[in-house]
ROKOLZA-910686 format. One line per 3 residues: number of its first residue (from 1); for each residue x, y, z of N, C-alpha, C. Coordinates in pm, 1 decimal. Example, Ala and Ser with C-alpha at 12.3 -4.5 7.8 and 13.67 -1.06 7.14 Angstrom:
# ROKOLZA-910686
1) 1319.0,-569.0,780.0,1230.0,-450.0,780.0,1320.0,-330.0,780.0 | 1285.0,-225.0,708.0,1367.0,-106.0,714.0,1290.0,3.0,787.0;
# end
This chain:
# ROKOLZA-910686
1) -339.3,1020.4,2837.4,-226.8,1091.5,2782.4,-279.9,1197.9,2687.4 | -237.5,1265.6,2691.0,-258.5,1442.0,2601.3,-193.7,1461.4,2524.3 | -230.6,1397.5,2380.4,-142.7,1470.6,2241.5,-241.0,1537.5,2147.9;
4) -224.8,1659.3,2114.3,-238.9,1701.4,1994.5,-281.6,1607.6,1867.3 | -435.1,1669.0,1817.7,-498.8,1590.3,1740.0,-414.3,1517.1,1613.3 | -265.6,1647.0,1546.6,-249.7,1627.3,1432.1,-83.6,1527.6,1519.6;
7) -79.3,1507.5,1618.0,15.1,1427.8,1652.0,53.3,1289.2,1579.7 | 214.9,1268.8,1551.0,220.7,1125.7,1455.7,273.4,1040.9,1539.8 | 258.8,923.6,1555.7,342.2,830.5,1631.0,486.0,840.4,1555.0;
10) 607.8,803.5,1697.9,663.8,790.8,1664.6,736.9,659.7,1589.5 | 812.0,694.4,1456.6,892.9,559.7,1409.3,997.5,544.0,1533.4 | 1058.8,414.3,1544.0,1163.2,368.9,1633.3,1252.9,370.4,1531.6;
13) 1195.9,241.8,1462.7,1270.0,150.1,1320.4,1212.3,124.3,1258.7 | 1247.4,135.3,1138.6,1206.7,81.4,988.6,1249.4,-45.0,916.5 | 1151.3,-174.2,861.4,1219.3,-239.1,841.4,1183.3,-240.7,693.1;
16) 1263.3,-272.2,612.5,1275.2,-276.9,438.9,1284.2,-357.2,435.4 | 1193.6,-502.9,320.4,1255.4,-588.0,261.7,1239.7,-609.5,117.7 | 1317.2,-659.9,53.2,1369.4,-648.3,-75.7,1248.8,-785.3,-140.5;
19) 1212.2,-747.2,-275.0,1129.1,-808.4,-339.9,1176.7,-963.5,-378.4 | 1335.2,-995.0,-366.9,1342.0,-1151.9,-319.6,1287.6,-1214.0,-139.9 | 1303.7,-1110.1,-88.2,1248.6,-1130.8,-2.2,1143.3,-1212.5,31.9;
22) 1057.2,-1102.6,27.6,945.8,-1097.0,-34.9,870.6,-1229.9,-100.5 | 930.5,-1258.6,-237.7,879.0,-1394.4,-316.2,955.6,-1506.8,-223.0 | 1056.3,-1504.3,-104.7,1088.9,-1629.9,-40.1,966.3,-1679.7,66.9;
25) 963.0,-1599.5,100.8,877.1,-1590.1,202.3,735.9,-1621.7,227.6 | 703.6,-1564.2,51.4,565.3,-1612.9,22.3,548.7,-1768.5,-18.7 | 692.8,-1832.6,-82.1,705.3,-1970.5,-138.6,708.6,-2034.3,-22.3;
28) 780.9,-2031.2,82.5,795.2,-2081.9,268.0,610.5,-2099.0,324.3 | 565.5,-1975.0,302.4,432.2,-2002.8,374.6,354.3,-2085.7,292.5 | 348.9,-2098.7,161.5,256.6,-2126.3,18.9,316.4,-2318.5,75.3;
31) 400.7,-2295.0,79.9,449.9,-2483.6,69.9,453.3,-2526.1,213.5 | 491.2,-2452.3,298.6,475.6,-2496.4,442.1,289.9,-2489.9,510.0 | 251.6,-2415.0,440.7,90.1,-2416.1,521.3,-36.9,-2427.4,396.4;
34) -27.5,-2357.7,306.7,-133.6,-2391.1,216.5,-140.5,-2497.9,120.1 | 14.3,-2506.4,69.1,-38.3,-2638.5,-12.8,-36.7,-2813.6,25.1 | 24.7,-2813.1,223.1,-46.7,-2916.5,255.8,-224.4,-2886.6,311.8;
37) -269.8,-2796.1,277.7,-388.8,-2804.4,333.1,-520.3,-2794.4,221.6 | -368.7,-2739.6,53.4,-466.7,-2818.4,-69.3,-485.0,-2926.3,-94.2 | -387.8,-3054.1,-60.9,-325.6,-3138.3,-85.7,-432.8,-3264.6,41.2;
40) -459.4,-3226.5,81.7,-568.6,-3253.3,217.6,-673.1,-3232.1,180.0 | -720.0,-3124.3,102.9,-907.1,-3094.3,119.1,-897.2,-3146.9,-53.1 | -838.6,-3178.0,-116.0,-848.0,-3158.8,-258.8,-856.7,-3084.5,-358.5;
43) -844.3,-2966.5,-265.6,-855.9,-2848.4,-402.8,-723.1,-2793.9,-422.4 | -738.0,-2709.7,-519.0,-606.8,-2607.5,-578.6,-542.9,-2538.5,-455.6 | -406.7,-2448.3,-430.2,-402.9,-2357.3,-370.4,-493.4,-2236.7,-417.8;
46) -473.6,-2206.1,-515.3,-563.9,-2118.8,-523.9,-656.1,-2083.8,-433.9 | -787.5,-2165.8,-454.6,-891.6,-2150.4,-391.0,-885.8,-2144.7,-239.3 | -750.3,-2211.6,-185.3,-754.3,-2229.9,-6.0,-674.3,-2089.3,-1.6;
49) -606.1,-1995.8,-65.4,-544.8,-1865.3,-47.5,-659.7,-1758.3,-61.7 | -761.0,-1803.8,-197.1,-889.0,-1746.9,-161.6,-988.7,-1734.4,-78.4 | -988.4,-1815.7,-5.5,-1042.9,-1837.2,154.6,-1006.5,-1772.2,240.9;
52) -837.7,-1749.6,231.3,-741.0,-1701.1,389.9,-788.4,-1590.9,364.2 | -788.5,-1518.5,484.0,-805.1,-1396.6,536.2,-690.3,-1313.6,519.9 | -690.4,-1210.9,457.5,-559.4,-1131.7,402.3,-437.1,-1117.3,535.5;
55) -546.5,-1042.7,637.2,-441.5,-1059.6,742.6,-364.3,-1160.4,814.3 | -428.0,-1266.2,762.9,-324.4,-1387.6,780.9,-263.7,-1452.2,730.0 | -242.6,-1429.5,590.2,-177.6,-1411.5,497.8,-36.5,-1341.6,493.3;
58) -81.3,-1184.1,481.1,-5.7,-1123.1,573.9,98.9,-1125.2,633.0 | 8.4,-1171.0,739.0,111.1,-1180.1,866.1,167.6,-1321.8,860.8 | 155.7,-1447.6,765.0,245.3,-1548.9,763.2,368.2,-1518.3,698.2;
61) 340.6,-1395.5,604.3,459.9,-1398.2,515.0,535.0,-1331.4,568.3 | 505.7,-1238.7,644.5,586.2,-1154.5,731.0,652.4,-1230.0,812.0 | 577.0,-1272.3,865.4,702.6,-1397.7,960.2,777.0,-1484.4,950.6;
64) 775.7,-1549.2,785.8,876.7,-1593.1,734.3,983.6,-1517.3,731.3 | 939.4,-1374.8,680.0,1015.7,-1272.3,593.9,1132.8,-1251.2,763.5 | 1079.2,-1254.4,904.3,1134.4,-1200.8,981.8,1197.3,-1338.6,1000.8;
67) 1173.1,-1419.5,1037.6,1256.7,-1552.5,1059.5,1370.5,-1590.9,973.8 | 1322.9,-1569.3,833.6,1494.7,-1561.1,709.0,1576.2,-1464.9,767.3 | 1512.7,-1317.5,831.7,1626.6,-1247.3,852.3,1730.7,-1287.9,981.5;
70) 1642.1,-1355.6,1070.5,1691.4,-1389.7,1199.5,1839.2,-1522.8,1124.9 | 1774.2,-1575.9,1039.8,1837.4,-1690.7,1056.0,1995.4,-1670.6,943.6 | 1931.2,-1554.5,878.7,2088.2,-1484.3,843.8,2193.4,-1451.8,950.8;
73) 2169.6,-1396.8,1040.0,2244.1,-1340.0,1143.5,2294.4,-1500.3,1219.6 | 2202.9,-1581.2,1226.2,2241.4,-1710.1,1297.5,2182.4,-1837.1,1205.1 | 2297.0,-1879.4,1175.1,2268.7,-2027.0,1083.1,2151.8,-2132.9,1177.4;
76) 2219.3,-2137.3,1300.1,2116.6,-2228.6,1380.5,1971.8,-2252.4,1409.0 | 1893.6,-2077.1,1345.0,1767.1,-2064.6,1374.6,1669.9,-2153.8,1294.2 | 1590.8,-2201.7,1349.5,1512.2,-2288.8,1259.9,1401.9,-2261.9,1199.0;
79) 1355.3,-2191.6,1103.8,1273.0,-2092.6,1076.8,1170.3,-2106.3,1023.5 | 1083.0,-2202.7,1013.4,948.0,-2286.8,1029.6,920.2,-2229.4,1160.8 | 1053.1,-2297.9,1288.5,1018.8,-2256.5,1402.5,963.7,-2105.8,1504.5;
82) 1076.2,-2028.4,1432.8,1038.5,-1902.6,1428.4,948.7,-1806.7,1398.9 | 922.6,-1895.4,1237.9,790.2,-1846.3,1201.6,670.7,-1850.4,1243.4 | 688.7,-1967.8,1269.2,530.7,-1982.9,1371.3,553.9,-1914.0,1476.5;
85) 637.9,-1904.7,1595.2,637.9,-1841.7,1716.1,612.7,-1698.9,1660.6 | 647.7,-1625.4,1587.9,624.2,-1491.7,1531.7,482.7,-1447.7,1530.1 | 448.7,-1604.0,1393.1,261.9,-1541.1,1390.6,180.8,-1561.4,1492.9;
88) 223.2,-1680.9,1583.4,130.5,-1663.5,1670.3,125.2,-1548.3,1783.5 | 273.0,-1494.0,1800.5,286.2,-1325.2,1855.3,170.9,-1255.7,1779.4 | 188.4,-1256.9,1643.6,122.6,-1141.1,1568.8,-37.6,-1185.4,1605.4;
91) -106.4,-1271.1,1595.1,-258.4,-1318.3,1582.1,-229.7,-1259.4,1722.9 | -204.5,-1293.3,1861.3,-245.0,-1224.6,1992.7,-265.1,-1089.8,1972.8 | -201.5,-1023.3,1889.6,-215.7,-860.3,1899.0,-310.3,-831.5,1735.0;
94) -387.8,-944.6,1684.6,-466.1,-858.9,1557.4,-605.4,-900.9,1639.0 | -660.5,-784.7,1625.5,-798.1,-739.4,1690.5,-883.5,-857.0,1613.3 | -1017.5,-949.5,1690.8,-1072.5,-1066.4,1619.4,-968.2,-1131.9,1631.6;
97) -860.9,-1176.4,1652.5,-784.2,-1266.4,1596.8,-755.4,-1357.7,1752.2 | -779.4,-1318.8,1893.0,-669.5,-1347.6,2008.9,-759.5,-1534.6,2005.7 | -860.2,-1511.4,1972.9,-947.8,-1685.4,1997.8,-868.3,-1751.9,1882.5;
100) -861.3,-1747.0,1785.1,-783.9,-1835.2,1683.6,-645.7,-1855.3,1720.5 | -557.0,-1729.9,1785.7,-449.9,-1774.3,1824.8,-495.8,-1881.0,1999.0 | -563.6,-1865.7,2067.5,-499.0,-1928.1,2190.1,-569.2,-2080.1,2139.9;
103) -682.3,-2089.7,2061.7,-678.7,-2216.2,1950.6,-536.9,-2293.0,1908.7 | -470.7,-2234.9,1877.3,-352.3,-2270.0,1780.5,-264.2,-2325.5,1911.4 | -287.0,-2209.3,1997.8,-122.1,-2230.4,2073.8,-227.0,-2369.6,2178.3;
106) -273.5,-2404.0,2225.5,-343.1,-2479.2,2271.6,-319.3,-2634.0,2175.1 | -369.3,-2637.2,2038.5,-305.7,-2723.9,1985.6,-219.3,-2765.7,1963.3 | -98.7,-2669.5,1957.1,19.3,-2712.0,1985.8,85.2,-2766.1,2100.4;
109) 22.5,-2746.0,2178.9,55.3,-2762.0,2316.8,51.7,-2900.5,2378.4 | -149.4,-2955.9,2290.1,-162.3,-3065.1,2292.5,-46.4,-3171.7,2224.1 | -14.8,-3136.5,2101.1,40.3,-3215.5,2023.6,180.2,-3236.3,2069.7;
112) 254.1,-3144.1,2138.0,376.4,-3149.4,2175.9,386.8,-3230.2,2303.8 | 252.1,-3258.4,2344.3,263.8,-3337.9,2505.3,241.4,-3485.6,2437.1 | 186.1,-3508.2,2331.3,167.1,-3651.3,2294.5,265.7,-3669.1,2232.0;
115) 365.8,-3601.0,2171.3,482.7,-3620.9,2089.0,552.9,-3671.1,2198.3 | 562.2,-3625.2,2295.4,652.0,-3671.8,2433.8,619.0,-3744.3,2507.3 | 480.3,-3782.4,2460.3,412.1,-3907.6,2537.7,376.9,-3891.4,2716.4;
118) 341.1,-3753.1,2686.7,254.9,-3710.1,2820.3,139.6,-3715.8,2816.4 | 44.5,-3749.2,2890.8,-77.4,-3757.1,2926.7,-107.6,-3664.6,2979.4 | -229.6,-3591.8,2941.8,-336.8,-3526.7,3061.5,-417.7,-3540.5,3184.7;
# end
């Protein structure tokens, strides 16, 4: 395709979210993923947020942030659930990232067949 060097992509949509937002989203990922995994290794959150990799960081809070909005529009959404289906969208498309996601979705996969008491 042939564009012009000083060419900008185009915006579609813009999404804004508001600085409660924002701090919900970060409390959702902070209590749903890091502080059972302080609470497990023995250390602070702190130090296990000092570990994460910004972009996954990131992109957890973002997907809270998109799952609260979903679940405004619809009470029913379950947004743990969402959230995860989100990041693991997002990890397939962050460059370095596609082995940690098909990791993840693989474990889940496992775990949801023994929850149901399927065998391999």
């Amino acid at each position: 395709m042939n564009t012009p060097d000083n060419a900008q992509p185009t915006v579609t949509e813009r999404t804004f979210y508001t600085e409660e937002e924002l701090e919900k989203a970060t409390a959702q990922f902070l209590d749903r993923h890091l502080k059972p995994i302080a609470r497990r290794t023995g250390r602070h959150v702190g130090e296990v947020l000092d570990e994460l990799a910004e972009d996954l960081f990131t992109g957890g809070v973002l997907a809270y942030m998109m799952a609260n909005r979903m679940a405004e529009q619809d009470p029913t959404v379950n947004v743990n659930a969402e959230a995860g289906a989100m990041f693991l969208a997002m990890l397939r498309k962050m460059p370095g990232r596609e082995a940690l996601a098909k990791t993840l979705v693989g474990a889940l996969y496992r775990e949801i067949r023994a929850a149901e008491g399927i065998q391999d």
